[in-house]
C-alpha positions, -999 to +999 in steps of 0.1 A: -010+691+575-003+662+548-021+642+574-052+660+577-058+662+545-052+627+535-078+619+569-103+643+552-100+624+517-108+588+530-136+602+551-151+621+522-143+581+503-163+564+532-193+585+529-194+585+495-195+547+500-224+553+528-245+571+508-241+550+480-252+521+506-282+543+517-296+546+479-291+510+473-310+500+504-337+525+499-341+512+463-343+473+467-368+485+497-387+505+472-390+476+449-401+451+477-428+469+485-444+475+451-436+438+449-456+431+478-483+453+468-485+435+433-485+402+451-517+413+478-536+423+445-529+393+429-542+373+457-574+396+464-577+387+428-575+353+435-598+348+465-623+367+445-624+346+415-625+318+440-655+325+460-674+335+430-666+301+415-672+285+446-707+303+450-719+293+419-709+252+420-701+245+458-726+240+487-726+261+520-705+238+539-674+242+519-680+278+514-681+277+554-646+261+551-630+282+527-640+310+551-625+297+582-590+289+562-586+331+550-592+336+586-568+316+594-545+330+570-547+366+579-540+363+614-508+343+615-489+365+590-478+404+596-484+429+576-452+428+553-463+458+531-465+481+562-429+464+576-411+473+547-427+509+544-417+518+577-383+506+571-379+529+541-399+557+559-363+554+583-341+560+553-358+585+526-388+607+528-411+589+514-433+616+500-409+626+469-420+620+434-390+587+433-409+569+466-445+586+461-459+559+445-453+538+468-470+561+494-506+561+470-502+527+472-502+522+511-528+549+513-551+535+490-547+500+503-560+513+540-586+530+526-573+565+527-584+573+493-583+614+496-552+615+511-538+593+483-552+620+457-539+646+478-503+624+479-507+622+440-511+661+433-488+669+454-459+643+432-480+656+400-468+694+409-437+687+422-423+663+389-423+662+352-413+631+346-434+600+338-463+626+341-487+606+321-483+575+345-497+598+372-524+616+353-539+580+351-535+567+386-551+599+395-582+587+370-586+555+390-585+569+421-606+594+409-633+567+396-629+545+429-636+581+453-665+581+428-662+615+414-672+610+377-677+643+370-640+654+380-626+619+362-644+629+334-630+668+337-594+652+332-598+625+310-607+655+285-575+674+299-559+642+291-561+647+256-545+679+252-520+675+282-507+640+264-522+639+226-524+604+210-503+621+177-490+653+170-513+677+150-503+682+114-494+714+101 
């Protein structure tokens, strides 16, 4: 009996260690993909404000080249983004309000932009916390559908939902 229980004690140790594990890894993945999202915005950023420069001062020759190197550069590399959110689809569910983010991200960046809102509302229901943060990813996405009138409808709900001071008495 002394046995058994001292069996049941390490195995309730090793999966506290497992799970532990688990978080860990579905953190760090977490974090690499808003890392890779920031780094894909940054370079669409940066191949923008290159072809505009390069429209204004360059001739259509090198314009032709700078073409045929993005080519170049989108076909020989995976998508990374989608990798890694598959790989953390595996381990959590990637729909809660601690991975959702992540989720309006990938849905936004393939051009899913209602099931993004609908992704959002769903995270804005569910949690409280960092609330405000959500209220205005839900504005841009909002602007980018191109729904002014609703954007509009909650930047005034903005105010009384999150007032810039409290009111005096």
């Amino acid at each position: 009996m002394l046995a058994l229980n001292e069996l049941l004690i390490s195995l309730q140790s090793i999966r506290k260690k497992l799970e532990s594990t688990r978080d860990q890894l579905a953190e760090a993945l977490y974090q690499k993909g808003l890392a890779l999202a920031e780094i894909e915005t940054l370079k669409l950023a940066d191949l923008t404000w290159c072809i505009l420069s390069k429209d204004l001062a360059a001739t259509e020759g090198e314009n032709q080249d700078v073409n045929s190197d993005q080519s170049l550069d989108d076909g020989s590399h995976p998508d990374l983004f989608e990798e890694n959110f598959q790989e953390l689809r595996k381990w959590v569910d990637v729909k809660s309000s601690k991975y959702g983010i992540l989720t309006v991200t990938r849905e936004r960046r393939s051009q899913r932009l209602g099931t993004a809102l609908k992704v959002l509302c769903d995270i804005i229901q569910d949690d409280a916390e960092n609330a405000k943060k959500f209220y205005e990813l839900k504005l841009s996405l909002l602007d980018e559908i191109g729904w002014k009138h609703l954007a509009t409808y909650e930047r005034q709900w903005m105010l009384v939902r999150f007032p810039p001071s409290l009111p005096l008495f």
